[in-house]
C-alpha positions, 0 to 999 in steps of 0.5 A: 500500500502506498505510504502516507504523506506524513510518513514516507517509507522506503523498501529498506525499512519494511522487511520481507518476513516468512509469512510475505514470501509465503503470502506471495508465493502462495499466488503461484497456486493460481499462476502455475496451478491452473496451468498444470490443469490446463497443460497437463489435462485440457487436451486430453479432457476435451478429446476424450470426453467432448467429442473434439479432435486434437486440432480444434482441442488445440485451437482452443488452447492456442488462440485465446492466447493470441488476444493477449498480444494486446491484454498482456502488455495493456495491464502491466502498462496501466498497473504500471501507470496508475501509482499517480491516480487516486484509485493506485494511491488509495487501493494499490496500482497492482491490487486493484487488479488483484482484488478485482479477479477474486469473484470471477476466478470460480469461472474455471470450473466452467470449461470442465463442463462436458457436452458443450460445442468447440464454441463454447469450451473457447469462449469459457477459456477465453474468459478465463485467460482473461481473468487469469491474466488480470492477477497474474501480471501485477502479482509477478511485479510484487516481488521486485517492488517488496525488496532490492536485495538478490537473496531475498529476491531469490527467497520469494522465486523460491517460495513462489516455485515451491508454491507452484510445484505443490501446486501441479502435484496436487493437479495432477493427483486430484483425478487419482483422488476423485476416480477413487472416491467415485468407486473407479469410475474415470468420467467428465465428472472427475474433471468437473471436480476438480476444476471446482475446487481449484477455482475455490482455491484459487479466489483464496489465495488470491486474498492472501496475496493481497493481505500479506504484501505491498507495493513499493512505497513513495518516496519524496519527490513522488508523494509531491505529484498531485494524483491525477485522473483517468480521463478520456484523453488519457486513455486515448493515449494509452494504446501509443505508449504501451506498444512504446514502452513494449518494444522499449524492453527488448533494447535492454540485452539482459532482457533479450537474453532472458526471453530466449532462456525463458522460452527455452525451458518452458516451451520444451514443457508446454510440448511435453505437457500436451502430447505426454497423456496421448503418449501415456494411452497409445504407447505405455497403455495406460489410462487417466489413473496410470496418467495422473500417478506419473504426472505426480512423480514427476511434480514431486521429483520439480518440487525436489528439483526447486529446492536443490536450485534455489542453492545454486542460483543464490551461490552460483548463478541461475546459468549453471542451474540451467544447464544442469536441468536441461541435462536432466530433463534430456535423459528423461526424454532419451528414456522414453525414446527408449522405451518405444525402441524397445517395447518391453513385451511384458510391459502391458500385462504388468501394468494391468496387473497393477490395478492402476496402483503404481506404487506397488511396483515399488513395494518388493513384497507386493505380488506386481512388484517388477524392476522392469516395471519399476525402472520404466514407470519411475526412472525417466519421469522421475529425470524428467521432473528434476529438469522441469522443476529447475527449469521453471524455477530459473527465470522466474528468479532472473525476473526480479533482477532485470527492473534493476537493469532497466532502472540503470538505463531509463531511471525508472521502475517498470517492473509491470510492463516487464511481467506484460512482456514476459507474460505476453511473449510466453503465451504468444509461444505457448499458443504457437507450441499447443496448437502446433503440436494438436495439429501434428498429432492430428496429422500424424493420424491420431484417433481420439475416442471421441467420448468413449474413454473406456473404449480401446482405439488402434491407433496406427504405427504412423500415429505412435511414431508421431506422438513419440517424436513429438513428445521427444525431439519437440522440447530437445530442440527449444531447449537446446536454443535457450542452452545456446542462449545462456552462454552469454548470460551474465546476471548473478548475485556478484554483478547484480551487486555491482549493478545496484552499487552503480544505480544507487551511484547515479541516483546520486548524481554520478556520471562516472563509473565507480570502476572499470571493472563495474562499467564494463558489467553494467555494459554487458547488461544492458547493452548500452554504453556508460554516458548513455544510462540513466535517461539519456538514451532512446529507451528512457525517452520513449518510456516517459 
């Protein structure tokens, strides 16, 4: 909340304290939640029960992101810009965008409702991504304004990922859960459910966002500007601007830099997240119950993975956690490239054996515990999620350093409009990845049950081959372009260090170097030269 006029506080005088690192990372229940929900079930929900294709399913998940080339970045430019209304001063430029979405977030339980048309299922999704969006890029701006220091920055990216992690464990073992509790019965109604309660969840943690963190305070010079209105030659002005400080982002190095890394992680996952449950039914022979249990190992094994990489990054550096992950992750893929290689021939009837238990493979004293089983079921996947869960964790943790660079070179603090561009370039990708990879699953001739899930369908050796490459060699390849990118990847905890020393030293009016040792950094990160930072440059100009 902004501080009062007659006691002005800065961000070093307020402490971030366990319960505000756990308050804000609880967003991520909704921010990474409803997209485990939507990555790891929606395809799969809407092929299997609503008499959709793998295209139209795609299209569904893909195009309503498209939108959001306009949402994304007109959010966080008005969160941005609201700090000097009187609605930012008296609620909050960020929480009254929070605030605003608690009533609205029960809608997700909407899209879960089988028996509808291609027509309904995208306008119920658009819906959401709307409301969606609405929270997520003002929460994302809330941990950079709430500190400047990189380890307690650090600490809410990692309370965030542990968040986030939980949060797809319990996305992905809630449908072991409710077919349990319907006496086995796998249905539309397990997903309705469960959409249910991760909307409840959802309005929930998003107060809690709101109760335990604030925005960055005002200082002096800011609490002198009278608040001004929203008026309609304001407004007006709005669209210009936005698309203005938009591509102004892309002129800082780090930034770009970033955005490669960033998309390299995940858009490898969005593949593997759309084509993994297809992959799971045609080729391993399992069904949602076998889906939703391996889904769980692998978030289990994330959540294991962030809390092993928030150590490096804090004593190393986010470059090094990278690379180890994409490491993992690709042994995992190389696995389940294997296996279809193989075709172990007692794989199948194993796997019924285990009456959709899959722990038991574990358990030596139980009559379906194999090694061949437990190797195959646990191994890859189990690789796979200690790659993801790093892999997810690293550039949410960059983010919060990279307002600091563009401080340097615009003397401002944009950190909305960086959350609208991220948020905006990664669903611009996630819509290309989703909706490619639905329509190369269709290509490849696969046939969906089409509302009969207990139903076995044949699918052609065409069709495997498909999903199986797809699934493999789709997030090898993105993942290999951000591993190219994070060779020249310099921000860590020692130059941001020198960054923040060199802001402070021209806040103050210096106009040389502290040395240069530290020009040289700053240089490298934001890709301006030293007698260009601090406004002097077209960046600054066409933020203001």
């Amino acid at each position: 909340m902004a501080a009062s006029a007659s006691a002005p506080i800065t961000a070093a005088h307020r402490e971030p304290r366990w319960y505000n690192y756990w308050g804000w990372g609880s967003g991520d229940l909704l921010g990474a939640g409803a997209q485990a929900v939507v990555t790891g079930w929606l395809l799969y929900f809407f092929t299997t029960f609503c008499d959709l294709s793998a295209a139209e399913a795609g299209l569904i998940l893909g195009l309503p992101r498209l939108l959001e080339a306009i949402t994304c970045p007109l959010i966080g430019y008005v969160s941005d810009n609201l700090r000097h209304t009187w609605i930012g001063r008296r609620v909050g430029r960020r929480k009254i965008f929070l605030i605003a979405t608690i009533p609205l977030l029960p809608s997700f339980a909407l899209i879960f409702v089988a028996g509808h048309s291609f027509t309904y299922y995208l306008l119920t999704f658009i819906f959401f991504e709307f409301v969606y969006t609405m929270f997520l890029i003002p929460w994302e701006t809330l941990a950079a304004e709430m500190t400047n220091d990189y380890r307690k920055k650090a600490k809410f990216a990692g309370a965030r990922m542990l968040v986030a992690q939980s949060s797809a464990i319990l996305a992905s073992y809630l449908p072991t859960l409710i077919i349990s509790s319907l006496g086995g019965k796998d249905s539309p109604t397990t997903f309705l459910i469960m959409a249910a309660i991760f909307g409840g969840l959802f309005s929930l943690v998003v107060l809690l966002v709101v109760i335990f963190t604030w925005e960055r305070p005002y200082t002096e010079a800011e609490l002198r500007v009278q608040p001004s209105p929203l008026d309609l030659k304001t407004a007006a002005l709005i669209p210009v601007a936005m698309f203005r400080d938009l591509f102004s982002t892309l002129r800082i190095r780090a930034f770009r830099q970033h955005l490669s890394i960033y998309l390299g992680g995940y858009i490898s996952q969005d593949i593997f997240n759309t084509a993994f449950p297809i992959f799971v039914v045609t080729v391993m022979m399992g069904a949602t119950l076998i889906i939703s249990q391996l889904l769980t190992i692998m978030y289990v094994a994330q959540l294991i993975s962030v809390l092993i990489a928030l150590n490096i990054v804090i004593r190393v550096g986010p470059v090094v956690a990278y690379r180890v992950a994409i490491g993992f992750f690709g042994a995992g893929l190389l696995l389940f490239l294997a296996f279809y290689y193989l075709k172990p021939a007692a794989f199948a009837a194993e796997l019924g054996a285990l009456n959709g238990n899959l722990l038991s493979a574990l358990n030596p004293g139980s009559p379906a515990f194999s090694p061949m089983l437990m190797f195959w079921l646990f191994v890859p996947i189990v690789l796979a999620g200690l790659g993801r869960g790093t892999l997810n964790f690293v550039p949410w943790s960059v983010y919060n350093y990279l307002p600091d660079v563009d401080e340097a070179v615009t003397a401002r603090r944009r950190e909305g409009i960086f959350a609208g561009v991220m948020t905006l370039v990664r669903k611009l990708a996630q819509s290309g990845a989703v909706i490619l990879t639905g329509w190369i699953i269709d290509l490849g001739g696969y046939v969906s049950p089409k509302g009969a899930p207990g139903e076995a369908v044949l699918q052609t050796p065409q069709a495997i081959a498909t999903i199986t490459w797809l699934l493999i060699l789709g997030p090898i390849l993105v993942m290999l372009g951000g591993l190219i990118a994070s060779w020249r990847f310099r921000l860590n905890a020692g130059t941001h260090a020198v960054l923040m020393a060199e802001i402070d030293h021209l806040r103050a009016g210096g106009t040389t170097p502290l040395s240069p040792e530290a020009k040289a950094i700053v240089e490298d990160l934001s890709g301006w030269k030293y007698d260009q930072l601090w406004g002097k440059n077209a960046v600054a100009g066409s933020s203001r």
